[in-house]
N, C-alpha and C positions, 0 to 999 in steps of 0.2 A: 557785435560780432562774436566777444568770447561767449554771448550765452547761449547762441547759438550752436556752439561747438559742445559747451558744457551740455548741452540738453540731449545732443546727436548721440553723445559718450553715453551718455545714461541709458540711453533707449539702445544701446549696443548692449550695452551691460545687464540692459532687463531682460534681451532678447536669450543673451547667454544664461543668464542664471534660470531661464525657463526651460532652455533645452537642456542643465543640466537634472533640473526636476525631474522635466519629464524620462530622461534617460533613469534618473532613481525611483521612479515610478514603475517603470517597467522592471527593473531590477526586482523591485521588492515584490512586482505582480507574477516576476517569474519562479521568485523562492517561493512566494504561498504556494503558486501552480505545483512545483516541486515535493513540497511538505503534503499537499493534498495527496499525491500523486503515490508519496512515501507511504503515506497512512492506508490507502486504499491496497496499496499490494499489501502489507499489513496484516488488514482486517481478512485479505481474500486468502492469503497463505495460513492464516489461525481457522476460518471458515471448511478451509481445503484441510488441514489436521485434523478436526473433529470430524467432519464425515470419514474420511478415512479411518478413525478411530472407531463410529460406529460401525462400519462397516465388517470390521476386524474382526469385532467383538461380536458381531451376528455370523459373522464365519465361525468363531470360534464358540458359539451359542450351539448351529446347526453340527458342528464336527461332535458336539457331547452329545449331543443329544442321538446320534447315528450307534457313537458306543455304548449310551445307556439300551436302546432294542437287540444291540449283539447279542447275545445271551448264548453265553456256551455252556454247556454241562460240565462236570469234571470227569465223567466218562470218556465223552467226545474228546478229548485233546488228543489233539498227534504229536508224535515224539518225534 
């Protein structure tokens, strides 16, 4: 009769220490998901700065290049 009870105990015990697994399973698969998640906004915000950067810098390419055709004379100036 006790081994009966001893073996019931145990297979309670295995039951629990699998849901507690699995509960740290999911934990750990929700921080990777997390960490993944970190990195890709990341990558997309560093992505999203360099175009914006090229961008600037072809604004700021076309605005010189508008002043280099100005061509004033030094006659032509108004006071």
């Amino acid at each position: 009769m006790s081994n009966r009870r001893t073996d019931h105990d145990f297979e309670s015990d295995d039951l629990l220490m699998n849901e507690e697994f699995d509960d740290l399973d999911d934990a750990v698969e929700d921080e990777e998901q997390e960490e993944r998640s970190v990195r890709a906004r990341a990558f997309n915000m560093d992505m999203r700065h360099r175009i914006e950067d090229r961008l600037e810098e072809r604004r700021l390419k076309k605005e010189l290049n508008e002043y280099e055709f100005f061509d004033l004379d030094d006659d032509e100036i108004l006071h």
